[in-house]
Structure formats: C-alpha cells, structure tokens
N, C-alpha and C positions, 0 to 999 in steps of 0.2 A: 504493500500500500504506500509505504512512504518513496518507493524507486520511483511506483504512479505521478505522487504530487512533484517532485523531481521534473521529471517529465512534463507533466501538467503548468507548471510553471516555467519550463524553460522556452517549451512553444508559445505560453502567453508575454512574453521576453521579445522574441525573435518576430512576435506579429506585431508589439507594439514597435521593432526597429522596423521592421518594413511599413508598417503605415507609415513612420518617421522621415522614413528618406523615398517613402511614395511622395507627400506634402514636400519634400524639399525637393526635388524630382520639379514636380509639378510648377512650384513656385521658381526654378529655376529657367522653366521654358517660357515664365516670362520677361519680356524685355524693356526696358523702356526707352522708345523711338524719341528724337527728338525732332516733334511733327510742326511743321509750319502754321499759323495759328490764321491767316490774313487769306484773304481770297486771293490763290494763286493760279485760277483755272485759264482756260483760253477761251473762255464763255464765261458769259454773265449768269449770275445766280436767278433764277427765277422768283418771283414774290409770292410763284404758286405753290414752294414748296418751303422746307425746313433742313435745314443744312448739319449737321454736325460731323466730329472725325469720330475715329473709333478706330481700336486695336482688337486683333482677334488672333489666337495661338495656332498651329497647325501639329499633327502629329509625329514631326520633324523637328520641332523646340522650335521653331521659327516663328516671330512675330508680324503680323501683315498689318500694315496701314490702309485705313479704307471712310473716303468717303461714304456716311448715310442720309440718302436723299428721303423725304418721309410728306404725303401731300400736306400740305397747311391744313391745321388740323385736327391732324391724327397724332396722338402721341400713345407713350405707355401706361398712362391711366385709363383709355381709353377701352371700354369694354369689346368695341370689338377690335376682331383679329382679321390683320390684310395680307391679301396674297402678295408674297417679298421675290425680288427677282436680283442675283447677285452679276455683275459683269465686270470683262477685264478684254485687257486689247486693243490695239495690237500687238506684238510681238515688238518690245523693246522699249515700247513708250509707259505710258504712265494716266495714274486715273482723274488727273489733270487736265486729259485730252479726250479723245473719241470716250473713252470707257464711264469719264465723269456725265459728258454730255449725257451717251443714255440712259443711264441712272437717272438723272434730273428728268428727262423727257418722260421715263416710265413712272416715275414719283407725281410730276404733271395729271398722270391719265390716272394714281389710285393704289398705284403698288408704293411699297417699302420696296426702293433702291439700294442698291451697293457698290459699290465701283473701287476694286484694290487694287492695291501696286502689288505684285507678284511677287513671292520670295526671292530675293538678293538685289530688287528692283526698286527705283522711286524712297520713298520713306519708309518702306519694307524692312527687318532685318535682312542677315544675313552676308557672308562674307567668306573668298572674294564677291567682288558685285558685276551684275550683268551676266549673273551665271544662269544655267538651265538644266532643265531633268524632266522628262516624259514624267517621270513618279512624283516627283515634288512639283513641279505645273498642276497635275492633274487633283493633287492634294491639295493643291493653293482654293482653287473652285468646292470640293468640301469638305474642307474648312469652314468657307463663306456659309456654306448652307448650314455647318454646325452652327455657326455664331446667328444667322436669319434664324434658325429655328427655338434659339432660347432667348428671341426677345417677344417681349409682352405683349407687344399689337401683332403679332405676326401668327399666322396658323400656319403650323408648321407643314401640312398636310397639301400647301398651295405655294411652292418653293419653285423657281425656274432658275434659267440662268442663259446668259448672252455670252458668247463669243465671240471678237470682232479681228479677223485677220486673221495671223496665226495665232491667237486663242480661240478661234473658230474650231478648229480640230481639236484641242484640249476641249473647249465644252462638250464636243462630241464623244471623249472618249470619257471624260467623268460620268456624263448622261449615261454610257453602257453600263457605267461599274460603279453607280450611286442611283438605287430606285426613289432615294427622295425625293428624286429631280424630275418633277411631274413635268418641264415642259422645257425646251432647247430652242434657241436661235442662234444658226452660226450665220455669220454675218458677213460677207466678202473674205472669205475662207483662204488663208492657205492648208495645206497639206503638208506640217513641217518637218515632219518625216519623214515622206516621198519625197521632198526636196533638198532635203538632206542628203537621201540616200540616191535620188535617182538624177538630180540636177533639174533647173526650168526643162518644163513641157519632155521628160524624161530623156534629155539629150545626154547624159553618163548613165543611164539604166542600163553598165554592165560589166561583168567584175573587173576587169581592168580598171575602169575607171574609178570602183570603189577603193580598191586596192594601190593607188595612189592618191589618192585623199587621204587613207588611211596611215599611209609612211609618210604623209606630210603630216599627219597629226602628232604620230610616236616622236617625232622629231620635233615639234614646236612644244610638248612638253617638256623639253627638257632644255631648251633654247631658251623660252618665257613664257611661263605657261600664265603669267599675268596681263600679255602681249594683251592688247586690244586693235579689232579690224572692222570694216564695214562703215556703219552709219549713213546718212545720206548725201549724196557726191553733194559738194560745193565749190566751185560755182560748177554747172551742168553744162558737159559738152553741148555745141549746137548738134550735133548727131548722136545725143544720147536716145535711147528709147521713149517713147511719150510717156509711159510709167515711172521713169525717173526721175522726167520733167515734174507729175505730178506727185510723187513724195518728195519733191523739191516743196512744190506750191504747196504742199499742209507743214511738213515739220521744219521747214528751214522761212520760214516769213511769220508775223503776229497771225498768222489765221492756226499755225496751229504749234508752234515753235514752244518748247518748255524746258527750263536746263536741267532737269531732272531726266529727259529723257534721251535714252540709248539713241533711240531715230534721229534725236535733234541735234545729237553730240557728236561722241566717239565710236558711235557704234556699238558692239559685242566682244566679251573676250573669244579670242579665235578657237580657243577649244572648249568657250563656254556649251557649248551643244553638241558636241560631241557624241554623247549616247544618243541622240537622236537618230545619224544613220543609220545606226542598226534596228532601229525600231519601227512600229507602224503603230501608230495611233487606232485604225481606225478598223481593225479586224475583226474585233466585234459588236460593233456600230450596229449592224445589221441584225441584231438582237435585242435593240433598243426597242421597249413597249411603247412609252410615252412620247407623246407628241414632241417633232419636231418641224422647226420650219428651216430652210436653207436660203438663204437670200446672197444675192449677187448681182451685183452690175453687166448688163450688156456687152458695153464695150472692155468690161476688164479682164486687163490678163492675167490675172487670176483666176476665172472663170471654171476652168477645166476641171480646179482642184473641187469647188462647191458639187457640179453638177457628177464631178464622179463618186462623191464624196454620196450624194444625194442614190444616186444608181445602185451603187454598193447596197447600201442599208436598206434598200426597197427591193431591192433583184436579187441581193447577193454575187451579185458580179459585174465589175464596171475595168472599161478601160484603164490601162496604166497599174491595177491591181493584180499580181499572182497570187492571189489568194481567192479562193471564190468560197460562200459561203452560202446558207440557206434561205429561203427569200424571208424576209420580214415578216413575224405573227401578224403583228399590227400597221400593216402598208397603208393604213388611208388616212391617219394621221399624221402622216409624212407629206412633207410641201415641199416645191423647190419654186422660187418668188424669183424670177429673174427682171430687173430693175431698167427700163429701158433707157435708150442713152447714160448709164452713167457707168463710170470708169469706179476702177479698183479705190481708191481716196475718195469718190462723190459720197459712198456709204462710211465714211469716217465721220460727216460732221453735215453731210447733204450736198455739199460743196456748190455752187450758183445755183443750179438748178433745183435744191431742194431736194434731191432724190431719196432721201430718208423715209418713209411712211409711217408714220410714228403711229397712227390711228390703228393699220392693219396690224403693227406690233402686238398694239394694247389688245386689241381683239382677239388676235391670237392667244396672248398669255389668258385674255379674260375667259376665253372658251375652253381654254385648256388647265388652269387653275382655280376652278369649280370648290 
C-alpha cells in the first residue's frame, strides 16, 4: 500500500510538471509584435465599418498580425453571431494592401473580416523574414479560422476564407484539409507550386530543368542562404511583359506601394520557397465538399493557373496536372467567375475599371455561410 501512494504521488508530481511547462509552453508561443498603431493602408478606412488590430498564435509558436474589419455596429456584446471571413494575398505583400481592402469590403456587406500578414511577413513574427512553407502558409489560414471562431459575435459554424494571388492556392488547399471552412474564394490565383516546380505556362515541366534549379538551390544555401531576389522590376523595360508593367502600376506607385511589403521592396529570400517545388498544393482540392468560387480576370496571365485549378477539383483532371483524381462529391457548388477585361492586378484593388464585384462576393459567402 505505501509502494501505491509512492507511486500515486509521484504521477501527481510529474502531471503537475507537465501542466507547468504545458502553460509555459503555451505562454511562450506568445509574442509581442511591435504593430503600427496609425492608418497605414493604401485605402481609406471606410465609416461603414470598425477597425481594430489583433494578434493571433499558430500551431508553429508563430505570432500573426491581422487586421479586424467588423460592420459599424456589430461588436462582442452583441447577441448575435456573424458569419466571419479570414483573407490574405498576394504572395509577398501584406494586409495593408489587396488583403486589407477585402476585408473592409466584406465587413461593408455584414461579415466579420480579417486580413493577416502571413508568418515571417509584414508585422507577423517570425524569422529569417520573407520566408515560406506549403505547411506553415497553409496553417497561417487556420489559425485565422481558430482565432474567427473564438470570438463573440462570430458563429463559428459560418467561417470562409479568401485567397488572392498566390494565396489563392493556399486557400485552396487549407479548404481541402480544414472542414471548418464552409466557403472558399480564390481570387486571380497563382498555382505556387506548379510554378515552382514546372516554371510560367509549364515551360521547365521537366526533370532537367528541375534538377538545375535544384543544384542552384544546394548551392545558394551555402553561398547566402539570407540572399534576397525578385521583387518588382524598377524602373520596367519598354519590352517588358504587360504583367510586369502592371505589378509595376499596383506595388511600385501610391495606388498600391507599402514598405512592408516583399512586392514593393526587395523581393523574396531566394531559397525562401524552396519546399514549394517539390510540392503540389492542390491534389486534393478535388475533395473539397464546401463551396467554392474561382474568380479570375480575362485578360490575365494568370489565368491558366484558376481555370485549371477550377477543372481539377470538378473533373478531377485538368491540364498541366499528372495527377488525376476522382471527380468532385459536391460539383455544383463549384464556380469559376471569369472577370471580363480585366488583367491579373484589376482583381487586387479593381484597378480603373472597377472589376472587383464585391456584391457577387457577398452573395456568394451569404449563400454559402447559412
């Protein structure tokens, strides 16, 4: 009997050290960001809605910074509970830009918005910075839905989430591998895996060419693996492509320029994406139950990546994909919104022509987060 309490005692010892260093664990994964407090967007605050920042953890120890857009209102007294929608995107920038706008815009029509700067990105932790990961991206999106679904006006039961560019495909693949996520918009999509791995419109889709990208990688780690590349050309050949023209015309002028962000700077670090080649985001897309919608621009070259993107997940097999898969439970909940006249950046911010449809958005999430 007395070996018993022994015993009995020594596990109530060792559970109170692990609750110990669970709670210091836990309080460790928090961080404290030091966030910008003054309106630093590249858009005006609407009067239609409520503004504040907020910090939220990821299951990485990582701390994300994120705007919460909330319509005038609505607050956390308020008995009821709103369908909340998280976004992020594009790839590089920050929620200062496209990502804040449509947060504000969906907050506008009645949703609880969120707009974060991505792990190692903007006011995000995280370090080195401008870094990336297929698992940690895809965690950054929920995360978001953790932190939407333990606030007080929100039902957590009516959660969506936006992707705009190359977080187009990241919403797509959280959407497969998080059933919270009642409802998906990827937004002028890249494919940043295919593009990784296969190059534009799959002009290296093949091992050679994988396999010198690859010996340039082994080799830049060890050269600077803190190197930084990419960003937006400045000033832009007269024979550059019209798409470079136009991520000229959004991150490098006031329409949509932030020095927080990657696009408007320095760019990426060069092996910041890395894992990406070897992966594919979107293999099991096509297993996605819940609504999604796919939108894209007409004229953008980007295009390829949404509509294959869209193919996949309905057919289970699209161009530029070796993988084929079985066609979608639920195909009729699936959209593909293709945007006439407008180019890859028009869906960043509308760009002249408006091409944004913010109504058709709201309607979408409002049909599909019931």
């Amino acid at each position: 009997m007395k070996k018993l309490i022994i015993l009995a005692l020594a596990a109530l010892t060792l559970a109170a050290c692990g609750n110990k260093q669970e709670t210091k664990n836990n309080e460790n994964m928090k961080q404290e960001l030091n966030l910008t407090q003054e309106w630093d967007k590249v858009f005006p605050l609407s009067d239609k809605v409520n503004h504040r920042k907020v910090t939220f953890e990821t299951q990485y120890g990582l701390t994300l910074a994120a705007d919460l857009y909330t319509p005038v209102g609505a607050n956390n007294d308020s008995p009821t509970r709103l369908p909340a929608i998280a976004v992020s995107g594009p790839f590089g920038a920050v929620k200062e830009q496209s990502s804040g706008l449509y947060a504000m815009r969906m907050a506008e029509r009645g949703f609880v918005a969120l707009a974060f700067d991505p792990s190692y990105t903007g006011e995000s932790s995280g370090e080195p910075r401008r870094t990336a990961s297929p698992d940690i991206n895809t965690e950054d999106f929920m995360a978001a839905v953790d932190f939407l679904s333990q606030l007080e006006n929100v039902d957590p039961e009516r959660i969506g989430i936006i992707g705009i560019c190359g977080w187009g495909d990241i919403a797509l693949n959280a959407a497969a591998a998080d059933t919270r996520i009642k409802a998906t918009v990827a937004s002028t999509m890249y494919d940043m895996t295919r593009i990784s791995g296969n190059g534009y419109y799959d002009s290296d889709n093949n091992e050679e060419a994988r396999h010198a990208a690859r010996e340039a990688m082994a080799k830049q780690r060890l050269a600077d693996p803190l190197a930084m590349a990419g960003g937006v050309i400045d000033p832009v050949p007269d024979d550059a492509p019209q798409f470079v023209k136009d991520y000229h015309a959004y991150y490098k002028t006031p329409r949509g320029y932030h020095v927080r962000s990657g696009n408007s700077n320095d760019g990426w670090r060069v092996i910041g994406t890395q894992a990406f080649a070897n992966s594919r985001f979107l293999y099991y897309i096509n297993e996605i139950r819940s609504a999604v919608l796919v939108m894209h621009g007409e004229k953008a070259h980007s295009r390829y990546f949404g509509e294959a993107a869209y193919h996949y997940m309905v057919d289970g097999k699209a161009e530029g994909y070796n993988f084929i898969g079985k066609t979608n439970p639920n195909p009729d909940n699936k959209q593909l919104l293709i945007i006439p006249g407008a180019t890859h950046c028009d869906l960043y911010d509308g760009g002249e022509g408006n091409y944004i449809p913010w109504d058709t958005l709201a309607e979408f999430f409002g049909k599909n987060l019931k």
